[in-house]
C-alpha positions in Angstrom: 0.3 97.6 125.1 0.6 96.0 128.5 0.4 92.7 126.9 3.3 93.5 125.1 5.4 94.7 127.8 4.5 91.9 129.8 5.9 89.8 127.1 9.0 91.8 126.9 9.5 91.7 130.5 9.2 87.7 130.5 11.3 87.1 127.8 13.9 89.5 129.5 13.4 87.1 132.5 13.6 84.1 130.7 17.1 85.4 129.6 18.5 86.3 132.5 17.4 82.7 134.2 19.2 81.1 131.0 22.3 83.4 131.5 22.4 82.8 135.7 22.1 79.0 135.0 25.2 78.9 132.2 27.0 81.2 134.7 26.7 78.4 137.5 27.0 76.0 135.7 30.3 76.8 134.3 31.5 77.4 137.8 30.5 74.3 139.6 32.3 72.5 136.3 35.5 74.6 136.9 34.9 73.7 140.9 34.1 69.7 140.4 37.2 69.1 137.7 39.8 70.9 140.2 39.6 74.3 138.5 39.5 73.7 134.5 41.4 77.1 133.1 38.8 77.3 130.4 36.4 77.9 132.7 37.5 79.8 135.3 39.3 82.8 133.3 36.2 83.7 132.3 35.8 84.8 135.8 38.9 85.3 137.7 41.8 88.1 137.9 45.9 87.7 137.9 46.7 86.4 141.3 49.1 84.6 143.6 48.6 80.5 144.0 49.3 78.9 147.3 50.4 75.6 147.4 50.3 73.9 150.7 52.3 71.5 152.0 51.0 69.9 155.1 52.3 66.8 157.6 54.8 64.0 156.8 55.6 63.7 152.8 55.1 60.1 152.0 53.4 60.5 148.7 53.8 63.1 146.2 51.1 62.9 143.5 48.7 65.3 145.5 51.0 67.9 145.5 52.3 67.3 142.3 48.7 67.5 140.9 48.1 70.7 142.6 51.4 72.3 141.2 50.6 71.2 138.1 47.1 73.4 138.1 48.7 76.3 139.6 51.4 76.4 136.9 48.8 75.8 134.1 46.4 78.3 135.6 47.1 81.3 133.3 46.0 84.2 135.6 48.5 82.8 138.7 51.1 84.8 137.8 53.3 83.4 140.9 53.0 80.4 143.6 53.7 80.3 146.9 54.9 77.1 148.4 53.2 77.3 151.8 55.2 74.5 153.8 54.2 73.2 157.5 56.5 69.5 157.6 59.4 67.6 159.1 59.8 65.9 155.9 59.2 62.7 155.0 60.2 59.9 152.0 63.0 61.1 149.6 61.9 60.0 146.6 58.6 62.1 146.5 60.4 65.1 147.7 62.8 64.6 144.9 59.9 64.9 142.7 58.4 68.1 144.3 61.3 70.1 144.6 62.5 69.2 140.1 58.5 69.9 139.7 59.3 73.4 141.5 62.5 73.9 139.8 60.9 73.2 136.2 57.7 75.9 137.7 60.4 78.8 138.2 60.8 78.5 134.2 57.1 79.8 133.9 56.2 81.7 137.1 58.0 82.9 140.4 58.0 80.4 142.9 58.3 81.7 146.9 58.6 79.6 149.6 56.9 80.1 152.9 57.6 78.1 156.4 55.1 77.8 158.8 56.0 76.3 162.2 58.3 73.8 160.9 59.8 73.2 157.4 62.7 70.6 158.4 64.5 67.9 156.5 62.5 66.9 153.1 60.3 70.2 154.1 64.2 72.2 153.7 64.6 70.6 150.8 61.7 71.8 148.9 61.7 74.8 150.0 65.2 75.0 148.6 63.7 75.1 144.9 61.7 78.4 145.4 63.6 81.5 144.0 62.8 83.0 147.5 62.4 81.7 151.0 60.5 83.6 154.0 60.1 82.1 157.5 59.5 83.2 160.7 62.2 83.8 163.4 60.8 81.2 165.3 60.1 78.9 162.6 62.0 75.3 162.8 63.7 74.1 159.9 67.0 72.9 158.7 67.4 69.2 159.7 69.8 68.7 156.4 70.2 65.3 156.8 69.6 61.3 156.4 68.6 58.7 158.9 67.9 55.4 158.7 66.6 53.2 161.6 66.9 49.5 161.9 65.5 47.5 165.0 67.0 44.6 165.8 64.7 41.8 168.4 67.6 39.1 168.3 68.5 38.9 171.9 64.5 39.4 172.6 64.2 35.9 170.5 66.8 34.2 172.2 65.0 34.9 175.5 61.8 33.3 174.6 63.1 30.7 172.3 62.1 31.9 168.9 64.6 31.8 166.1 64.4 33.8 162.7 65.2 31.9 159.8 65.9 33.8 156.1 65.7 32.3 153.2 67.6 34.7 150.6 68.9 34.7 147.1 71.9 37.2 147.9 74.4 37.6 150.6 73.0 41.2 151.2 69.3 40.8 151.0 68.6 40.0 154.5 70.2 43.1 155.5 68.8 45.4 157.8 66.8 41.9 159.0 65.3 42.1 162.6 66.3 38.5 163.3 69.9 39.1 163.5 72.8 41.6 164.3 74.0 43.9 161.5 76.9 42.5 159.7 80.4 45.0 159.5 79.7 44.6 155.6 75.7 45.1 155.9 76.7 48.6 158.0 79.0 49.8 155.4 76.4 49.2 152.7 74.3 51.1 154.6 76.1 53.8 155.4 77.3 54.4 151.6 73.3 54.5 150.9 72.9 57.2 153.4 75.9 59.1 152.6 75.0 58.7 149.0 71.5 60.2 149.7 72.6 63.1 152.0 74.9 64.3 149.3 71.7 64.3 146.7 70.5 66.9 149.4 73.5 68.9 149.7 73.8 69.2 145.7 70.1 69.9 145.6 70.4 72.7 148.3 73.5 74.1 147.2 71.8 73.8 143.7 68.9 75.6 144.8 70.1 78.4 146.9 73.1 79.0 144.5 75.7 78.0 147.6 78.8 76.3 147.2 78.6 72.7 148.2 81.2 72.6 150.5 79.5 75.6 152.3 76.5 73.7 152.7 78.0 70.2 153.8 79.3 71.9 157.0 75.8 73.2 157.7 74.0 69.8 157.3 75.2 67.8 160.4 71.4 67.4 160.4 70.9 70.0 163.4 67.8 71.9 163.7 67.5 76.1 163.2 65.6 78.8 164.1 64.6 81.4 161.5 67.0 83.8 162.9 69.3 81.3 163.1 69.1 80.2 159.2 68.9 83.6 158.1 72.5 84.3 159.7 73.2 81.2 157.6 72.1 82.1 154.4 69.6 78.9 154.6 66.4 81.4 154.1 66.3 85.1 152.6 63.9 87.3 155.2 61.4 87.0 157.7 57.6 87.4 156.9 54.4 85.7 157.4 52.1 83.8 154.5 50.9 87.4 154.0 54.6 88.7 153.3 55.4 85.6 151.1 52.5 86.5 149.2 53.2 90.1 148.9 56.4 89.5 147.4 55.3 86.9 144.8 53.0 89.5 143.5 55.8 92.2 143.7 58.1 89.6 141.5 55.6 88.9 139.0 53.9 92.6 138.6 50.9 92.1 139.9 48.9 94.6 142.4 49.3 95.2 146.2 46.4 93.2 147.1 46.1 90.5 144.6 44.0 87.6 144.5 44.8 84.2 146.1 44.2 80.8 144.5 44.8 78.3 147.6 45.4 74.2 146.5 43.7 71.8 147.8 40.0 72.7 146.1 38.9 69.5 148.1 38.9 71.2 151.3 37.7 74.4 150.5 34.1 75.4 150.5 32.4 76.0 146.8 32.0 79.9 147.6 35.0 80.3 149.0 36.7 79.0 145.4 34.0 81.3 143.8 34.2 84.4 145.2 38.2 83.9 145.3 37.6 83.9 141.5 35.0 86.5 140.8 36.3 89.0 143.4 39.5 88.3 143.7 39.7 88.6 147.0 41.8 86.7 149.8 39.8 84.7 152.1 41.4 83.7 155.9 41.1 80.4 157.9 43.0 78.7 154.6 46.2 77.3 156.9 46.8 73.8 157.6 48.1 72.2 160.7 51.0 69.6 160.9 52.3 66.2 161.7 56.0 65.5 163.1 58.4 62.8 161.2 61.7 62.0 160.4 63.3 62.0 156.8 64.1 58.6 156.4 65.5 56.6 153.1 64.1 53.5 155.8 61.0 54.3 153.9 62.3 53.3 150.5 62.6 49.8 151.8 
């Protein structure tokens, strides 16, 4: 008889070992392949994804990779776009904010500033159904700049001359070696206008404005929350917390729902784990921030 519970008692062990090693198994897949929905809804609950948007935006993949798995994760039932940026290229902001505007289709989308959301930062938070800032939070900056330096008279001084060799009249424009042409300002000057209008349509687009409204707004001057919310530029004040609470409101979910936060690289395996299997929010998640201009310079 005790030989027979003894084998009853090791098979039951042998089981659980088999089951605890599937379980792990399937999570450290779902953890090493960025969060493979098969995998993790075996574990998780409805929640609220965070997407975080950190520093100058000079390449858009990451983020577009990241909003891709929050949008495809089925139990994120709404994403909040957790901006801290001045900005940064305007083509890979382009992208972000028509990869947002596609998202709202599926899911609600909320936006919430940090310290600064300026410029290109503005801009993509424009896409987001709703946008929550701090009163103290810098953003605004609807605008383009492009900077040119010019080292002609330097050259002159120390008897070094530029030479270019160009197939078109205009291709040297913007060249270091010589003073900007009347013609080679006005070129520039249509590209810039031409670009700051894309961000006035794509505001007034996203924040259901008129665009004439918004053109007399984007001299490219900085605002405070407060300021911005006199404006119409963002809806209410909150914290992350408050953006997240309302992206769970909008899509149904609980008071206290779980949090899915990008960026799986940086976060520690039982962190994503326990988010999952708990569904609990975790703190110390925030980012920090770099300071740059939005620039079309960059698309040179």
């Amino acid at each position: 008889m005790i030989r027979k519970y003894s084998i009853i008692l090791r098979g039951l062990g042998l089981l659980f070992v088999f089951i605890l090693v599937v379980f792990t198994g399937v999570f450290f897949y779902a953890y090493l392949t960025g969060g493979d929905s098969k995998a993790l809804s075996l574990f998780s609950g409805d929640g609220v994804g965070v997407l975080q948007i950190d520093g100058a935006i000079d390449d858009s993949r990451s983020v577009l990779i990241e909003l891709k798995r929050l949008k495809e994760m089925p139990w994120v039932k709404a994403v909040v776009v957790r901006i801290d940026s001045p900005g940064g290229a305007v083509a890979p902001t382009q992208e972000i904010f028509e990869e947002i505007q596609r998202g709202k289709k599926q899911k609600p989308f909320i936006a919430s500033m940090g310290g600064m959301a300026t410029s290109g930062g503005y801009y993509i938070a424009a896409a987001c159904d709703k946008i929550v800032a701090n009163p103290g939070t810098l953003t605004g900056s609807i605008g383009v700049i492009m900077q040119l330096t010019n080292f002609e008279d330097l050259m002159k001084k120390v008897g070094v001359k530029g030479i270019n060799v160009k197939s078109g009249a205009n291709k040297d424009i913007g060249s270091p070696f010589q003073s900007l042409s009347p013609e080679g300002r006005e070129i520039l000057q249509s590209l810039v206008d031409n670009v700051h209008g894309q961000f006035v349509t794509a505001v007034a687009k996203g924040r259901s404005m008129n665009e004439t409204q918004v053109r007399k707004l984007a001299d490219g001057r900085v605002y405070s929350g407060a300021q911005a919310k006199e404006l119409g530029l963002i809806d209410q004040f909150g914290t992350l917390e408050d953006a997240i609470e309302l992206a769970a409101k909008r899509a149904g979910l609980e008071a206290e729902p779980a949090v899915y936060y990008s960026h799986p690289d940086q976060e520690r395996w039982w962190e994503r784990m326990f988010m999952g299997v708990f569904g609990r929010r975790l703190p110390g998640m925030d980012r920090g921030w770099l300071r740059y201009e939005w620039s079309p310079a960059l698309l040179q």
